[in-house]
N, C-alpha and C positions, 0 to 999 in steps of 0.2 A: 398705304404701305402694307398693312396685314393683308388684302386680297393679293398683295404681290408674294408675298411670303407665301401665300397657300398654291399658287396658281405656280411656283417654283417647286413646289412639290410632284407635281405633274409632269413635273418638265423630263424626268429622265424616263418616261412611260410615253414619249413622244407626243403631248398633251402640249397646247399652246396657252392654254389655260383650265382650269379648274372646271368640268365638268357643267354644264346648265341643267339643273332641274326639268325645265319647265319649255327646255328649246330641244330642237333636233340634233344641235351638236355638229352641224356640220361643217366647220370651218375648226375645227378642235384640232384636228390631224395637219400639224403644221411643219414644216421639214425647218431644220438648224437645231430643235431642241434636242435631238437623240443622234446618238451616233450610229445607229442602226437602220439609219432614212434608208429610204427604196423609192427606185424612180421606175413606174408601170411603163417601158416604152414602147406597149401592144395595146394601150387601153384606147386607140384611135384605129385601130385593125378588127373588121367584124368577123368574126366565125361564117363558115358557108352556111347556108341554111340549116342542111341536111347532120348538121354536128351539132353535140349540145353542150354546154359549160362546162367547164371543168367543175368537177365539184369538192375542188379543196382550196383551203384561203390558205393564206400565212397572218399569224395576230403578234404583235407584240405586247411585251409585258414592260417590267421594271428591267434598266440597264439594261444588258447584254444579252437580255432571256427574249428568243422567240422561239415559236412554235409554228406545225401545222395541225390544221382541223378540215375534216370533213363536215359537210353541209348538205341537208336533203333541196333537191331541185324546188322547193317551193319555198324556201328561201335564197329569195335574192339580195346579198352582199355586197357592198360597193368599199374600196377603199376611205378608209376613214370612218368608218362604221364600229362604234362601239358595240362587242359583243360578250354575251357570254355566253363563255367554251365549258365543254368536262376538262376538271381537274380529278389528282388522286384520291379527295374529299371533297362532296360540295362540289362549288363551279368557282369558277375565275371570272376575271373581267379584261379585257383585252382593246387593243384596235387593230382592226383590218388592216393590213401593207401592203398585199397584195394578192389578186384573183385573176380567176380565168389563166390564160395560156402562161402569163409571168409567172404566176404560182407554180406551174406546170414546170418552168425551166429551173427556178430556182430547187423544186424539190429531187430534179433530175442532178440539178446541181451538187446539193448537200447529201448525193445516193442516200434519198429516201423513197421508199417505195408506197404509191399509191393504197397497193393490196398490202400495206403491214397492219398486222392486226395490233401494233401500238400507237396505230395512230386515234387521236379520241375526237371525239363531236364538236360540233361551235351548237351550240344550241338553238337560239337566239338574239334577235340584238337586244342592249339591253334596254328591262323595263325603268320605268322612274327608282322603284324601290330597289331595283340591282344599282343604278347610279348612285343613289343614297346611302345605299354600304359600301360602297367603294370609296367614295369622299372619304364617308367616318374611317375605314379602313387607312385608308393614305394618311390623313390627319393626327392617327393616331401614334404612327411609324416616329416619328422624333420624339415623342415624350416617353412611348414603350423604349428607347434606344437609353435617354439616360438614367432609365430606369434599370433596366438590365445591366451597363454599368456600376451601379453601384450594388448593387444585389449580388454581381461577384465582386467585386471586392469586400464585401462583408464576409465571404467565403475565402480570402485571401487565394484566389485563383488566379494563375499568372496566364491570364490570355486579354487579349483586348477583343472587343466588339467595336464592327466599324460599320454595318448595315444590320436594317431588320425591311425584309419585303414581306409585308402581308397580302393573305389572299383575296382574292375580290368579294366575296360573301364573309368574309371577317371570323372565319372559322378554322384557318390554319395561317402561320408565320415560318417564315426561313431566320433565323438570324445568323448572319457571317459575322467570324471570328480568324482571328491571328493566333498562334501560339508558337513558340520558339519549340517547347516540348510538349509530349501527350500529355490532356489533362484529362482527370476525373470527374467529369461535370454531373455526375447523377444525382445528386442530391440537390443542386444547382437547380436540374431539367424538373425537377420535383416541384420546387418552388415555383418555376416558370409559371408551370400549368396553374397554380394553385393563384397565383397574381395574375393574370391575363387572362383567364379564361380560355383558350386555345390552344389547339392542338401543337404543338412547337416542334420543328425541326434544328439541329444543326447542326451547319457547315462550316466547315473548315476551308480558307480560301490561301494563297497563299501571298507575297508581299509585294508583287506585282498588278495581283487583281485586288490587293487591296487600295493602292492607289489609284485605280483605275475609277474604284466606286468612290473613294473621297474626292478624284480632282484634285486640281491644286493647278501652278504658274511654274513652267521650267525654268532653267536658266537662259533661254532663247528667246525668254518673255511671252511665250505662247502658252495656250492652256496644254496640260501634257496630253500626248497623243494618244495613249491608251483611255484618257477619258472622253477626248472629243470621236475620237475618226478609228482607231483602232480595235478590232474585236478578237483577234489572233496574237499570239506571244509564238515571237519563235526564240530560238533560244541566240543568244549574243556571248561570244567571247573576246579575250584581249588580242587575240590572233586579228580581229576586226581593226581595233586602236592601232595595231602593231604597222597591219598592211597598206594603212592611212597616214603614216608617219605622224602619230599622235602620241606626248607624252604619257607612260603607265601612270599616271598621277590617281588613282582608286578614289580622293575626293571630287576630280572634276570629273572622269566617266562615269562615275554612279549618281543614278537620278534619285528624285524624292523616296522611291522603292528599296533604297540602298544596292540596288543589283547596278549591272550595266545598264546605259541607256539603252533602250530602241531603237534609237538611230544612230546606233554607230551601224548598224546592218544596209541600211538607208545610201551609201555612198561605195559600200563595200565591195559587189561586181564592181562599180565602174573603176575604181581601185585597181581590184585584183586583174582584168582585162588590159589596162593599162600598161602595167607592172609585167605583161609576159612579153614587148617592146623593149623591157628594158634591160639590161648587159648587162652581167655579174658587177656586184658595187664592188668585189674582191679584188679584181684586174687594175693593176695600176696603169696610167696611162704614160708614155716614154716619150720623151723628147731630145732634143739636145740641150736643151735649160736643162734640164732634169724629167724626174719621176714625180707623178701628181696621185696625190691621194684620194679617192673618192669622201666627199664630206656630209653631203647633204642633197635630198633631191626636192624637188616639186612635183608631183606625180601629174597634176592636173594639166601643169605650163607645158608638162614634159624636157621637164631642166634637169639637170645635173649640175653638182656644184665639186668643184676640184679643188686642190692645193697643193704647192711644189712640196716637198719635205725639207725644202731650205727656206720658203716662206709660206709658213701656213696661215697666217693670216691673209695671204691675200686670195681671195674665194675668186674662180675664175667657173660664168656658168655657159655649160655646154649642153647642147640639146641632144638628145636623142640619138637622134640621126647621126651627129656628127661625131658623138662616142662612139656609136659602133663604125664610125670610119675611120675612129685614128685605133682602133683594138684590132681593126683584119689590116689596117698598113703595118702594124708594129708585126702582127704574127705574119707578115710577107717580109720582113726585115726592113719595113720602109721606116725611117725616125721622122718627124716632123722636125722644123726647125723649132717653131715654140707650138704650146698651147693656146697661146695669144690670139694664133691666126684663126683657130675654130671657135672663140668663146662668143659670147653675144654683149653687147653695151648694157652694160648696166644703170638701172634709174635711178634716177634719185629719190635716196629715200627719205620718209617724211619722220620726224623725230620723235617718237609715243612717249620714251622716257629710257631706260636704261636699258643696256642688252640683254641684262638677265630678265627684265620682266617683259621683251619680247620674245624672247626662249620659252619662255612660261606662259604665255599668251596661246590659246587655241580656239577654235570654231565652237565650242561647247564652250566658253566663255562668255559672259558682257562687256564690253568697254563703256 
């Protein structure tokens, strides 16, 4: 149980487990633990002779951090290769994602340029004793966390700490923090260094990427998205719940982050595409029963639901198509004899519990 514990520490640095001493490591680099996996799909395509490697890798680090490195032609890199790179102090400790021509596409990808003179070395892969300060370094990352903890709250400072990633030679730390407002953490950063020994950086993240680094279980019973599979935030509004026909309920669209979900963005084209088929909900529809009131829609079935203004209970669903056929007969002065004759059969429906908790019932819910 403790080697699982430690070998879970690896896990978000795309580690399948805990580093070997004493082996080559090469079955280390295992895809499902990180949400930053890369699939090489050139590493089966040879270069022509007459061309030579590329010579820049991509490595990944902790969460959501990767980089590129340049490499002299006399080291040769293979994905899954534990290295280490130049950092802004000392070196770092990394693994290989991806080389040769992928490297090539993705850096054309993320417009990084080959010739930028910011981009830094891979040095080597690494040796035993670079493995052995990375462990200690990693191992140390949970007990320096509830240590810092409590060291500001000794200082009665209103921010929380939710990560601390150290560096691979065990000579500098990032710690992420929350704060609702600016804090004065200098006398704080004083102490740090004076407890830890190292060089201390920090960051400030905000309450999106802070759930991202703790994880957690949504309401859809899935791990949330920004910790598994998601590396981009784009930004989400109620305009999204709105276009969805979802109720503005602020407890069931905001996730553990307290923002809006990520996936209310997720359905939202096919929504809004949808919805330019469909006919002002304003136009009532005319018959000789009467005038029917637009009620309610289903964007997906591409339904419409009506009601007379002499019996509004009884919901009559019309598709699409056939509202905008009875709205250009009514503007040619044609009246239908009822709306009966356009509606569709309805099912039977199955009995959950009361009408108001299937009103209140949505796709961002559990049953």
């Amino acid at each position: 149980m403790e080697q699982e514990n430690k070998d879970s520490l690896f896990h978000s640095r795309g580690c399948a487990h805990t580093p070997k001493l004493y082996h080559k490591n090469d079955n280390i680099y295992s895809k499902g633990y990180c949400k930053l996996d890369a699939y090489d799909w050139l590493k089966d395509i040879k270069l022509p002779p007459d061309e030579n490697p590329f010579g820049f890798i991509e490595v990944r680090f902790k969460n959501s951090t990767k980089d590129f490195f340049s490499h002299t032609p006399d080291i040769e890199l293979k994905v899954g290769d534990i290295v280490a790179v130049e950092a802004k102090i000392g070196h770092d400790i990394g693994i290989v994602t991806l080389t040769g021509e992928a490297a090539r596409l993705q850096m054309k990808k993320k417009k990084v340029s080959p010739k930028s003179p910011d981009i830094k070395q891979a040095y080597r892969r690494a040796r035993l004793n670079d493995i052995e300060k990375w462990i200690e370094a990693v191992e140390a990352e949970f007990p320096t966390l509830k240590k810092v903890k409590k060291l500001a709250d000794d200082q009665n400072l209103v921010m929380k700490f939710n990560d601390i990633e150290y560096q691979g030679d065990n000579t500098r730390a990032i710690f992420y923090y929350t704060a609702d407002e600016r804090v004065d953490f200098r006398n704080l950063l004083k102490v740090f260094h004076e407890v830890f020994k190292v060089k201390v950086e920090m960051k400030q993240i905000g309450a999106r990427q802070e759930a991202a680094r703790l994880g957690g279980i949504g309401a859809c019973g899935r791990e949330l998205c920004c910790a598994s599979w998601m590396n981009e935030f784009k930004s989400v509004s109620t305009n999204a719940a709105r276009i969805q026909q979802l109720s503005l309920n602020q407890q069931k669209l905001a996730g553990q982050c307290s923002k809006l979900k990520c996936c209310l963005n997720y359905e939202f084209e096919v929504y809004t595409d949808l919805l330019k088929n469909f006919p002002d909900n304003r136009i009532k529809l005319k018959s000789k029963k009467g005038e029917a009131f637009f009620q309610n829609a289903d964007v997906l079935k591409e339904i419409l639901w009506y009601s007379y203004a002499s019996d509004p209970s009884n919901l009559l669903a019309i598709s699409v198509a056939n509202a905008r056929k009875i709205i250009e007969m009514n503007r040619a002065g044609q009246i239908p004899e009822k709306l009966e004759d356009f509606a569709q059969t309805q099912e039977k429906k199955v009995d959950y519990g009361s009408e108001n908790d299937l009103n209140d019932l949505t796709r961002f819910d559990v049953m």
